[in-house]
C-alpha positions in Angstrom: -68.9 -33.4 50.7 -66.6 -31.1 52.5 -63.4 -30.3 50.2 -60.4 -32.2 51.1 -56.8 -32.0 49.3 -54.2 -35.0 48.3 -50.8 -34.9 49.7 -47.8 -35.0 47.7 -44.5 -36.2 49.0 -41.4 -35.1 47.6 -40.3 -31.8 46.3 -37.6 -31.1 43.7 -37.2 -27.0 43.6 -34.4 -27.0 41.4 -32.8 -29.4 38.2 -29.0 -29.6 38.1 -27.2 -30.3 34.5 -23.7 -31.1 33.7 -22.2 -28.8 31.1 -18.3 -29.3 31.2 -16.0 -30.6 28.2 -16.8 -33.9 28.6 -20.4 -33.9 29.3 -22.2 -31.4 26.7 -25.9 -31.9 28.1 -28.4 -29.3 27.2 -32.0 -28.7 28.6 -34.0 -26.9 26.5 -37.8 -25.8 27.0 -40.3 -26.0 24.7 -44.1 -25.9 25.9 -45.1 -27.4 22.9 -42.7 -30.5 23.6 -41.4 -32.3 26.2 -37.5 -31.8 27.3 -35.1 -33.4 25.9 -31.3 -34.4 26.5 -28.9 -33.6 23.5 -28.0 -37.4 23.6 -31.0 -38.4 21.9 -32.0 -40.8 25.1 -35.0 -39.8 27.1 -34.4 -40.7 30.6 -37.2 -41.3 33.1 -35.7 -40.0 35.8 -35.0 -36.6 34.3 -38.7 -36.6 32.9 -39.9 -37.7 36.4 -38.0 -34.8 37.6 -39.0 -32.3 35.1 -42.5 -33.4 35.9 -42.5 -32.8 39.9 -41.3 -29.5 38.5 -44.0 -28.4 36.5 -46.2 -29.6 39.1 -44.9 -27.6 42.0 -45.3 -24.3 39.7 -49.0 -25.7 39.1 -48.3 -26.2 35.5 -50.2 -30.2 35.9 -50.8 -30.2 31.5 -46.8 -30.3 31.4 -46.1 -32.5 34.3 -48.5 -35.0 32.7 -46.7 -34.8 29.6 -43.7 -35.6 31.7 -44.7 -37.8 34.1 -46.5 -39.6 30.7 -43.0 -40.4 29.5 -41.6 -41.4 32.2 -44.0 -44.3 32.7 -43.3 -45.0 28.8 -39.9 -45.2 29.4 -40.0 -47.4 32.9 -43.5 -49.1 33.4 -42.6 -50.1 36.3 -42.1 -46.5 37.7 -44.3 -46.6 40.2 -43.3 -42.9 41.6 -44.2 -41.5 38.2 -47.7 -43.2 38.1 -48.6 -41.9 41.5 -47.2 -37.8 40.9 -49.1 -38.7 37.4 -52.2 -39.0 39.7 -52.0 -36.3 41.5 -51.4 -34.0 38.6 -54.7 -35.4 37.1 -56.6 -35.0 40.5 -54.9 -31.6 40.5 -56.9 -31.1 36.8 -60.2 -32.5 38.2 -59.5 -35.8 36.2 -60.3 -37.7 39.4 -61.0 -41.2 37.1 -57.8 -40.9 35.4 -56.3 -40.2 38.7 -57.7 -43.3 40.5 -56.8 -45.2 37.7 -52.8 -44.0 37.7 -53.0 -44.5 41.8 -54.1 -48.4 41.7 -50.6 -48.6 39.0 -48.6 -47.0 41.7 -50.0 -49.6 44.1 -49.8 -52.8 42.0 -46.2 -51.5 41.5 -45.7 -50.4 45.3 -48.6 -52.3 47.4 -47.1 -50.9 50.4 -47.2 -47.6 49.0 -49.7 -45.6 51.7 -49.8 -42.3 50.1 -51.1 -43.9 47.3 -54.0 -45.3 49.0 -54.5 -42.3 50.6 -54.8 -40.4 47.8 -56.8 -43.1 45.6 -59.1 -42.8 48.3 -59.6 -38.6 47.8 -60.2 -39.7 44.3 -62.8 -42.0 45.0 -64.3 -39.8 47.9 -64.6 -36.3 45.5 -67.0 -38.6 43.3 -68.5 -39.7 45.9 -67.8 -43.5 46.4 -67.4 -43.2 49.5 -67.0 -47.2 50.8 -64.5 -47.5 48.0 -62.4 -44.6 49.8 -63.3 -45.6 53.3 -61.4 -49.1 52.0 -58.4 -47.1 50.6 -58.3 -44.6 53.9 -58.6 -47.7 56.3 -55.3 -49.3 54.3 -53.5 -46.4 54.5 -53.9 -46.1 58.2 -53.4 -49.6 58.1 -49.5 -49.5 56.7 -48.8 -45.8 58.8 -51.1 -45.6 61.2 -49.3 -42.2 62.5 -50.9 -40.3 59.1 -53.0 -37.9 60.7 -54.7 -37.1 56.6 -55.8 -40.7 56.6 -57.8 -40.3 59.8 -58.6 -36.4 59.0 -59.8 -37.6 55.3 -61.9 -40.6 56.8 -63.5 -38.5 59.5 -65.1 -36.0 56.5 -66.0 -39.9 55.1 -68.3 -40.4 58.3 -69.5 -36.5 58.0 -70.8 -37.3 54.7 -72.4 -40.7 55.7 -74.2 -38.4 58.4 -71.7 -40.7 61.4 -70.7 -37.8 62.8 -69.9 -39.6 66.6 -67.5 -41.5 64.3 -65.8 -38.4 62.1 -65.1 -37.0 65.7 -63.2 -40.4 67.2 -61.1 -39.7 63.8 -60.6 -36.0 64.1 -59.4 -36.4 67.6 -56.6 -39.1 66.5 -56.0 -36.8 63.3 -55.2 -33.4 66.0 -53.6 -36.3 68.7 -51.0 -37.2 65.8 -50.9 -33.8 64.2 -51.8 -31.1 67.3 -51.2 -27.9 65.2 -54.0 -29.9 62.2 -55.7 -26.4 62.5 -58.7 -27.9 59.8 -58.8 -30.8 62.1 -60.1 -28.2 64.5 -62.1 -26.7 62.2 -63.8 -29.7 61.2 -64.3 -31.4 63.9 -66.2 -27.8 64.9 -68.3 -28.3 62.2 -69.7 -31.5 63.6 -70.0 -30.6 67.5 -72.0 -27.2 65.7 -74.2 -30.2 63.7 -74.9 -32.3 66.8 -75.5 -28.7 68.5 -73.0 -28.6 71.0 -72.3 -25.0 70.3 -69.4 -24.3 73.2 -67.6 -27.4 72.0 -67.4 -26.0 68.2 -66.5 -22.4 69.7 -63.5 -24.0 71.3 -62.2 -25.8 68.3 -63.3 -23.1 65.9 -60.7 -20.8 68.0 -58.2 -23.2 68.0 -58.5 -23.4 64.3 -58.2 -19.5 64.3 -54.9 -19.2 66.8 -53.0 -21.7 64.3 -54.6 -19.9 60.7 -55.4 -16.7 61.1 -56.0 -15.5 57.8 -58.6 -18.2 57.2 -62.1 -16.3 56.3 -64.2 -19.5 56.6 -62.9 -19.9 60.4 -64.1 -16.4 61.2 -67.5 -16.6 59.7 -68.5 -20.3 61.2 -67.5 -18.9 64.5 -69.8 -16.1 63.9 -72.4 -18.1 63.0 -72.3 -20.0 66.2 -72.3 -17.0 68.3 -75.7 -15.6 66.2 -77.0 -19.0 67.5 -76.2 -18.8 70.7 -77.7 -15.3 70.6 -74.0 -13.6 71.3 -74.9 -11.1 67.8 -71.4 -9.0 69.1 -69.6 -11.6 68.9 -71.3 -12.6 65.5 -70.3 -9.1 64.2 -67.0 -9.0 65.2 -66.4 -12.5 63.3 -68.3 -12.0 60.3 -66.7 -8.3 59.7 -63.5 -10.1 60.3 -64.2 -13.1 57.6 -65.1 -9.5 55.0 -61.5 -8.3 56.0 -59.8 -11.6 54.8 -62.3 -12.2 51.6 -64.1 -9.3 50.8 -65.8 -11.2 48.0 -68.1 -13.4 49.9 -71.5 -12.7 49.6 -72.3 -15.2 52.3 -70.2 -13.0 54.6 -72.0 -9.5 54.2 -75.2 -11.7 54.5 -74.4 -13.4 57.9 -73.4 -9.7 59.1 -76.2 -8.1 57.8 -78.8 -10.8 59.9 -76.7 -10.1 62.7 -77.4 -6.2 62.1 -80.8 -7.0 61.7 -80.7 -8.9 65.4 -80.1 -5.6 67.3 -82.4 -3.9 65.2 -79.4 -1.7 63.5 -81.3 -1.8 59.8 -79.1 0.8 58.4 -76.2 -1.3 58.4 -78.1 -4.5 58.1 -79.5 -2.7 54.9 -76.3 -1.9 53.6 -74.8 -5.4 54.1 -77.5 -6.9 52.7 -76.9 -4.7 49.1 -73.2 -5.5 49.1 -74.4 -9.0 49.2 -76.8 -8.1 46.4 -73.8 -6.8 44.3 -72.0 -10.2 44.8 -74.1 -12.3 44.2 -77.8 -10.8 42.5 -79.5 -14.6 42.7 -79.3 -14.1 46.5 -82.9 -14.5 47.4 -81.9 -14.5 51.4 -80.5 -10.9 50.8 -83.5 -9.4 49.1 -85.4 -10.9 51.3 -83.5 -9.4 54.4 -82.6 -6.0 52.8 -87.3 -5.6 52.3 -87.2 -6.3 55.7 -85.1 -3.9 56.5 -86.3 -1.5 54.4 -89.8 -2.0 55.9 -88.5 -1.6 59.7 -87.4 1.8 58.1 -90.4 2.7 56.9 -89.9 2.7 53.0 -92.2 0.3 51.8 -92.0 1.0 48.0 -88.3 -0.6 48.1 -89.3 -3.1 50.3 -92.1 -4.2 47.9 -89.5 -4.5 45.4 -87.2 -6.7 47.3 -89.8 -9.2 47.7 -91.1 -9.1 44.3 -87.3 -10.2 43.6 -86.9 -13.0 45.9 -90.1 -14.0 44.7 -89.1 -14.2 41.1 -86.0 -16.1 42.1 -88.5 -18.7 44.0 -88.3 -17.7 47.4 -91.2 -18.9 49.3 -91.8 -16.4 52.4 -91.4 -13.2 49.9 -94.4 -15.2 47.9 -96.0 -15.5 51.0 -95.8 -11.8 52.4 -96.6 -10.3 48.4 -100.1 -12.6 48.2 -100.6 -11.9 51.8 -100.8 -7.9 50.6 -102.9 -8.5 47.5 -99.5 -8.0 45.6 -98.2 -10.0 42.3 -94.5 -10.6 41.1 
C-alpha cells in the first residue's frame, strides 16, 4: 500500500512560565521523568503541552510519557488521547494508535481528524474496509478535507478500483489545487491504466509544486522510457540521482535507458553504481552482462549472470544453461 501520513492539528512552538514573586513555578527537564511544576500538582494541560512539544521535535517516547499523564490526570481529555495516537502511529505502534483514536472519538464523536487518522491506522495494516468506514466519516463531518479523499483514493488503489481512487484524487486537488502528491498519485494510476500522456501531465504538475522530490523525477522518467522518449527518460532519472543519490533504483532506470540507445559505457557504469547500492540487485547484474557482452568482454559478462543467477534470477539461468555454463 502506497505510504500515506496522519495529520496533526495544532502546534505549540514555545511553553511560557510565570516566574515573578508571587508565582515561583519552575520547569525542569529530566528525560528520565516527566516535568513537573514546583507545586506538587501535575496539570494536564501543561503535560498536554509539554507533549505536543516533544512531538514537534520528533521526540514521540517523551510525548507519550506526556500525553500518558495527561489522560491520567483528565480521562476525558480527548485532545490528549488523539496527539497520544499519533505519537504512537509516529512509533509504528499503529494498534496502540487506533486504540487511543476510537478514545478521542467516544470523547469527541465529531472529532474528524480523528477518524481520519484512525483510518491511516487501520489502512497501514491493511484493513482496508475498516479505514474506508473511518475515511468516508471523516469526509462525512468536513467534507472540504482534501486528506480524507486523497487517503481514500490510495484505499481504491490498493483494492485495484483505480476509476474510483481518480474520482477521489480529483476532489482531493479540486479542494486542495497545490496537493502536489495528489498529482502524483493520481499519475500513478492513469500510468497503471496505461494512459501514459495523462500521468506525464500530473507527474509535471506534481514536479512544478515540489521540486526537490526524487520519486517525481524518476516515475516521470519511467513513463517516457515507455513511451520510447529514452531523452526524456535520462534527463529525469539523472535528475531523481541529483536529489537522492542513494537510490539504486535510480542508477538502474538510467542505466536501461543507456542501454536503449545502445550507450553501454554509461549504461555499464550505472548499472555498477547500482551494484554498489544495493549488491542483491539481480536486474543490475543482469543489465551490466548485457552490457558487458554488447562490449565484447564476455568473461565479466559470464560473471554477471552467474550472479543474478545465484540470487534467482531466471533469464541469467536461462542464458548460463543455454551456453553449457553452471552458477
Amino acid at each position: 500500500m502506497r505510504k500515506v501520513k496522519a495529520v496533526m492539528s495544532g502546534n505549540i512552538n514555545s511553553l511560557y512560565y510565570r516566574n515573578t514573586e508571587k508565582h515561583k513555578c519552575r520547569l525542569a527537564y529530566n528525560r528520565s521523568r516527566i516535568y513537573r511544576v514546583d507545586s506538587g500538582c501535575y496539570m494536564a494541560t501543561v503535560c498536554y503541552g509539554l507533549g505536543v512539544a516533544c512531538y514537534n521535535k520528533g521526540d514521540y517516547e517523551m510525548a507519550v510519557a506526556y500525553f500518558t499523564k495527561a489522560t491520567k490526570l483528565n480521562p476525558r481529555f480527548a485532545k490528549a488521547f488523539f496527539h497520544r495516537g499519533l505519537s504512537y502511529g509516529k512509533k509504528g505502534q499503529q494498534y496502540r494508535a487506533i486504540v487511543d483514536f476510537s478514545s478521542a472519538i467516544a470523547i469527541k464523536p465529531d472529532d474528524y481528524k480523528a477518524y481520519y487518522n484512525r483510518g491511516i491506522g487501520y489502512s497501514k495494516i491493511e484493513m482496508v474496509n475498516r479505514a474506508k468506514l473511518d475515511f468516508d466519516k471523516a469526509i462525512e463531518l468536513a467534507p472540504a478535507y482534501a486528506e480524507a479523499y486523497f487517503s481514500r483514493g490510495d484505499l481504491y488503489i490498493f483494492k485495484k478500483e483505480v476509476d474510483m481512487a481518480i474520482i477521489d484524487y480529483d476532489k482531493a486537488i479540486m479542494l486542495n489545487p497545490d496537493y502536489a502528491l495528489a498529482y502524483y498519485h493520481r499519475g500513478i494510476t492513469y500510468y497503471e491504466k496505461g494512459e501514459t500522456d495523462a500521468a506525464i501531465i500530473d507527474y509535471n504538475k506534481a514536479i512544478e509544486l515540489k521540486p526537490n522530490h526524487a520519486d517525481f523525477y524518476c516515475n516521470l522518467g519511467a513513463v517516457y522510457g515507455i513511451k520510447g522518449n529514452y531523452e526524456q527518460a535520462t534527463i529525469n532519472f539523472t535528475k531523481a540521482i541529483e536529489l537522492n543519490p542513494n537510490s539504486a533504483i535510480d542508477y538502474l532506470n538510467l542505466a536501461s535507458a543507456y542501454t536503449m540507445v545502445n550507450d553501454y559505457n554509461n549504461a555499464v557504469s550505472n548499472y555498477t553504481k547500482a551494484i554498489e547500492l544495493d549488491s542483491f540487485l539481480q536486474e543490475a547484474y543482469v543489465g551490466r552482462g548485457h552490457g558487458y557482452l554488447s562490449n565484447g568482454d564476455k568473461n565479466r559478462a559470464v560473471a554477471d549472470f552467474k550472479v543474478a543467477a545465484q540470487l534467482g534470477h531466471s533469464e541469467a539461468q536461462k542464458i548460463l544453461c543455454d551456453n553449457d555454463c553452471q552458477y
